[in-house]
Every structure is written in C-alpha cells, then in structure tokens.
KEMAR-844043 format. One line per 8 residues: number of its first residue (from 1); their letters; for each residue x, y, z of N, C-alpha, C, CB. Coordinates in Angstrom, 2 decimals, padded with zeros to 5 digits, always signed. Glycine has a CB too. Example, Ala and Ser with C-alpha at 12.3 -4.5 7.8 and 13.67 -1.06 7.14 Angstrom:
1 = as = +013.19/-005.69/+007.80/+012.30/-004.50/+007.80/+013.20/-003.30/+007.80/+011.31/-004.47/+009.05 | +012.85/-002.25/+007.08/+013.67/-001.06/+007.14/+012.90/+000.03/+007.87/+014.08/-000.60/+005.72
This chain:
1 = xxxxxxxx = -009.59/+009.35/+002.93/-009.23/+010.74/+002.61/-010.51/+011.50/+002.29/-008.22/+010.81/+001.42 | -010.66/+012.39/+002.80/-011.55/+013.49/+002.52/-011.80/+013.87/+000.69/-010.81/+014.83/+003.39 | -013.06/+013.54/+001.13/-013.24/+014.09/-000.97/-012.90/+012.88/-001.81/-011.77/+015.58/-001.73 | -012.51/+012.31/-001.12/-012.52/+010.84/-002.50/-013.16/+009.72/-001.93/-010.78/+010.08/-003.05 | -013.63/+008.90/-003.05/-014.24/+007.90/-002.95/-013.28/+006.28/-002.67/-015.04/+008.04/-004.21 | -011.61/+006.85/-003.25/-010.73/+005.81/-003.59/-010.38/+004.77/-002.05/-009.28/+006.65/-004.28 | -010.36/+003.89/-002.02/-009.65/+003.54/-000.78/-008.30/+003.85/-000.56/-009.71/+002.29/-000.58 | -008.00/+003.48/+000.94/-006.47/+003.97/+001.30/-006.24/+002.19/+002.11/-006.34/+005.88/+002.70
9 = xxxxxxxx = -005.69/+002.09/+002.52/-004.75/+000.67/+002.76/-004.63/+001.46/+004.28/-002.92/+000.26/+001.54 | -005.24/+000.20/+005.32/-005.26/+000.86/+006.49/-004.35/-000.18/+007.53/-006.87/+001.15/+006.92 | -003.91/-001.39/+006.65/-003.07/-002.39/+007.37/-002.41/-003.39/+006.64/-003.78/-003.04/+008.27 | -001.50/-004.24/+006.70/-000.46/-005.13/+006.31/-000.24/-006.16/+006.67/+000.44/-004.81/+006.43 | +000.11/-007.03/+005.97/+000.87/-008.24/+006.13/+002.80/-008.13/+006.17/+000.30/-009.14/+004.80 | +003.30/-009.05/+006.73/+004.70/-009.10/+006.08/+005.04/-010.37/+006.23/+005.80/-008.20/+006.65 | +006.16/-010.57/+005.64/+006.80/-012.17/+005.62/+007.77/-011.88/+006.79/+007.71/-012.78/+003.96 | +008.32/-013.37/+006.83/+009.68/-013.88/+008.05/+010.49/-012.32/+007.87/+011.08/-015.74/+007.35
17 = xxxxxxxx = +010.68/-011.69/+006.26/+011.92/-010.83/+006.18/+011.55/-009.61/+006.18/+012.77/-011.01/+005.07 | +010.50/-009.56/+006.66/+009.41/-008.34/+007.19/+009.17/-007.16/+005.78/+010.29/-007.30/+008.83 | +009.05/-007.96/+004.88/+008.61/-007.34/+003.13/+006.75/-007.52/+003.48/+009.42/-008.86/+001.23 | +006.61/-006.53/+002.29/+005.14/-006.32/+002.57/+004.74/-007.56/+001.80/+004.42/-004.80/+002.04 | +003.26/-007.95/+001.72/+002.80/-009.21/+001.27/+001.65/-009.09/+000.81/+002.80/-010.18/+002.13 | +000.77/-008.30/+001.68/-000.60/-008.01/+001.45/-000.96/-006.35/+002.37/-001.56/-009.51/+002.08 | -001.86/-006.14/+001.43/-002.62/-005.48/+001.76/-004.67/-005.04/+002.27/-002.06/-005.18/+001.09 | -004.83/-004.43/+003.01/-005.66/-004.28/+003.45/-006.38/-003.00/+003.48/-005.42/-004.71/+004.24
25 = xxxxxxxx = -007.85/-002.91/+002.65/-008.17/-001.40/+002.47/-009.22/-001.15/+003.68/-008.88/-001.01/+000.84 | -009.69/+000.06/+003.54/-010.16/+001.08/+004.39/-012.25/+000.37/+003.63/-009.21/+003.30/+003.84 | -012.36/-000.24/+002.74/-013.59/-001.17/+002.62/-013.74/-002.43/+002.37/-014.26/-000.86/+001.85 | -012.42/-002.75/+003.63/-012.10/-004.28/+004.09/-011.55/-005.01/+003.40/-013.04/-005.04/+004.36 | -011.53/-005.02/+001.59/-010.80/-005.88/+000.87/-009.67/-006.54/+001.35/-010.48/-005.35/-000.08 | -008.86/-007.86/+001.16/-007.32/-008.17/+001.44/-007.03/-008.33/-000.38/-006.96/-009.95/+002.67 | -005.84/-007.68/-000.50/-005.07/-007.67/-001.46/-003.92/-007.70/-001.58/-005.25/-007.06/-001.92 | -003.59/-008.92/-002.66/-002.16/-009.70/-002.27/-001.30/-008.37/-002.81/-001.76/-011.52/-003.25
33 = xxxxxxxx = +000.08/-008.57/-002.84/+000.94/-007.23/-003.53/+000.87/-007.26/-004.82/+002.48/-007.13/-003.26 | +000.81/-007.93/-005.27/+000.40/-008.13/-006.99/-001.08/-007.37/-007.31/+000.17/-010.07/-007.43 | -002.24/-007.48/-006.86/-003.14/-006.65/-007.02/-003.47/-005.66/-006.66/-003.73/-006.93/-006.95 | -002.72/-005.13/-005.60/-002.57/-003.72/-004.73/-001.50/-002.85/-005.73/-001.80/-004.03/-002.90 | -000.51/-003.51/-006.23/+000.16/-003.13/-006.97/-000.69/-002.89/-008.54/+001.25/-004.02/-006.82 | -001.96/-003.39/-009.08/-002.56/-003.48/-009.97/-003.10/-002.14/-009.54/-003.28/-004.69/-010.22 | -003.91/-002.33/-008.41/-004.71/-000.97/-008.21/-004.43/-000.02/-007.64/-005.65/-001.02/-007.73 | -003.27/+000.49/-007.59/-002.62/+001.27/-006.88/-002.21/+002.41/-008.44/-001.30/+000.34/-005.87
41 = xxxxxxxx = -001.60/+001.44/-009.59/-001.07/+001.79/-010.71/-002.65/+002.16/-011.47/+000.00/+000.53/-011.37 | -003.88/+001.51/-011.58/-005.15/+001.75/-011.94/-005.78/+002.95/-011.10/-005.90/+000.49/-011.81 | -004.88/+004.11/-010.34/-005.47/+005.05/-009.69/-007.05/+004.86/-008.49/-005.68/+005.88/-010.90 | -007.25/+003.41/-008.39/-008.00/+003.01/-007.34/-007.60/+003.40/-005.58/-008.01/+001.55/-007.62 | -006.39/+003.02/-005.30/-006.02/+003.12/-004.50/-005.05/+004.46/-003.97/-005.73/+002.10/-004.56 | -006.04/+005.30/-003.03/-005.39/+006.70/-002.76/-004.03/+007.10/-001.50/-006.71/+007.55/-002.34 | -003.13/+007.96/-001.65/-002.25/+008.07/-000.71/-001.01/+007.16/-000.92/-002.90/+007.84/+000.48 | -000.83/+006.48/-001.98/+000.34/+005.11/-002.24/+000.68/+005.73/-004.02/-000.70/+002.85/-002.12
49 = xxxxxxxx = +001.72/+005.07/-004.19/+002.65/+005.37/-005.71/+003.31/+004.05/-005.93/+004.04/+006.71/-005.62 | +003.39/+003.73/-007.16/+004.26/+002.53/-007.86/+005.76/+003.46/-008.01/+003.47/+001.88/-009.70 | +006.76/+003.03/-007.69/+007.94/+003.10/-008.71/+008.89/+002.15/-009.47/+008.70/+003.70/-008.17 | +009.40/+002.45/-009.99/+010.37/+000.85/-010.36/+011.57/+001.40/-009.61/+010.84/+000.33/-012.42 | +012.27/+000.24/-008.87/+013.35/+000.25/-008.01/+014.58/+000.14/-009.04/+013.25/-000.96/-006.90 | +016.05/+000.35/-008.70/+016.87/-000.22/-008.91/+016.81/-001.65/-010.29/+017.08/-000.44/-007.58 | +016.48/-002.00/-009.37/+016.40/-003.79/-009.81/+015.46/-003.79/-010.87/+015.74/-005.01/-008.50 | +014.49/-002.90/-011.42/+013.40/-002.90/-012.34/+012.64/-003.57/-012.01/+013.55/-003.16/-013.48
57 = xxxxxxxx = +012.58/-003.63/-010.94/+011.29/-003.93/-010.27/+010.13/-002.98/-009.75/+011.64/-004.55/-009.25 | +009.12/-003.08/-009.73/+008.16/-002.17/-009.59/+007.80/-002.45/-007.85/+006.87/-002.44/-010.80 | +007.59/-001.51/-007.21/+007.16/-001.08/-005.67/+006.29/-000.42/-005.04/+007.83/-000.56/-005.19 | +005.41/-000.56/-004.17/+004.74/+000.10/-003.55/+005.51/+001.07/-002.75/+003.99/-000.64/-002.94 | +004.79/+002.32/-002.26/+005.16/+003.24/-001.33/+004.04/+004.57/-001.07/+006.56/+003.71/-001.82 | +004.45/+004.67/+000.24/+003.20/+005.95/+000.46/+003.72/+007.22/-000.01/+002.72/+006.26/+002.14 | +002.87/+008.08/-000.45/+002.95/+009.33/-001.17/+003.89/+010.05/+000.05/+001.29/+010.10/-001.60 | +005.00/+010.78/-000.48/+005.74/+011.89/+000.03/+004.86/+012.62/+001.12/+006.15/+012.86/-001.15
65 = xxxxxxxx = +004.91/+012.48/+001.89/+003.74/+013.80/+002.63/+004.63/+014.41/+004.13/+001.71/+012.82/+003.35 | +005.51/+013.93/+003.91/+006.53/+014.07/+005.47/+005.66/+013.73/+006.99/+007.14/+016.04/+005.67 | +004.79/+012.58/+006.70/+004.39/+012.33/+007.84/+004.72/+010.39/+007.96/+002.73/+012.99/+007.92 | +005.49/+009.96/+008.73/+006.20/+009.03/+008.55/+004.56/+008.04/+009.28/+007.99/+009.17/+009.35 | +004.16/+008.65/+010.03/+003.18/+007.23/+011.06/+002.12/+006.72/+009.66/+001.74/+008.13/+012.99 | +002.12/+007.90/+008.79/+001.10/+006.63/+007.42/+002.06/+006.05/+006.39/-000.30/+007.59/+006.15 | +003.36/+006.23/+006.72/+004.24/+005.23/+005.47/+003.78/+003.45/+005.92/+006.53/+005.51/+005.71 | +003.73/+002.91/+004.57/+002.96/+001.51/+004.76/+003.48/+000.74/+005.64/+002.87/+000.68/+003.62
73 = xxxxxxx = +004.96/+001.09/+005.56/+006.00/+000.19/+007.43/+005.16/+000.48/+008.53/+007.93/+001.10/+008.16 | +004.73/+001.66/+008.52/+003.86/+001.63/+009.89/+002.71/+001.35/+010.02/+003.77/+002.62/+010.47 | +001.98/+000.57/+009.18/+000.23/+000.58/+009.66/+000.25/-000.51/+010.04/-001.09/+000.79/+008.61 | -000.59/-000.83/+011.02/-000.91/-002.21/+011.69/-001.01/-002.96/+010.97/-001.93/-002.41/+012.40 | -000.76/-004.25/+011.50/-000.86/-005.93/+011.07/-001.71/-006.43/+011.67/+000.25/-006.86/+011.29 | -002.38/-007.20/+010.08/-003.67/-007.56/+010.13/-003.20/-009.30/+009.66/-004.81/-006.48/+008.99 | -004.42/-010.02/+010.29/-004.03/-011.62/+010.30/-004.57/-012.29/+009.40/-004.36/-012.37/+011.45
C-alpha cells in the first residue's frame, strides 16, 4: 500500500477444507494463522482486521473495501 511501511499478505495456504492456514507477506515472511493473527491485531499487518466470530473465536479478514479480487479467498497459493 502506498504510504505505509506495514506489509500486506500477498498469498495463502489452505487445508483439505480449504480454511486459511498460513500466510504470506509482501517481504516474503510465511506466517502460520496464529501469528498473522498476532500481527494483524499488533497493527503490523495492513489491509486485514481480526474479528471474533460467532463461536468466540477470533478471525482474519480483508478490510471492507468492495473490491472482492484482494479478499484473502482470493490471493494466490503459495507452497
């Protein structure tokens, strides 16, 4: 993103049930969902939001922006 220094998550992992698993930033890091989820909530990581679901569980998701091709379902898979 323009003007920040933060990374953005430019690709994914998923399991058999196609849930996210890992992540992948824009200065190469891999980060499992547990620490993406750390730095995502630590304002490191730009363009993504924590919420707690239903279940009280806490979640990743890309910021509201009405552009569906950068919601995290869509960025390429990385091996």
């Amino acid at each position: 993103m323009p003007g920040t220094d933060r990374d953005v998550f430019v690709a994914v992992q998923k399991n058999g049930d196609g849930d996210l698993t890992a992540f992948k930033t824009s200065s190469g890091r891999i980060l499992s969902y547990e620490e993406a989820l750390k730095e995502v909530q630590a304002g490191s990581i730009a363009g993504v939001n924590a919420f707690k679901g239903r279940d009280g569980e806490t979640y990743l998701r890309g910021d509201a922006d009405g552009d569906p091709t950068n919601n995290l379902d869509a960025l390429p898979i990385f091996e």
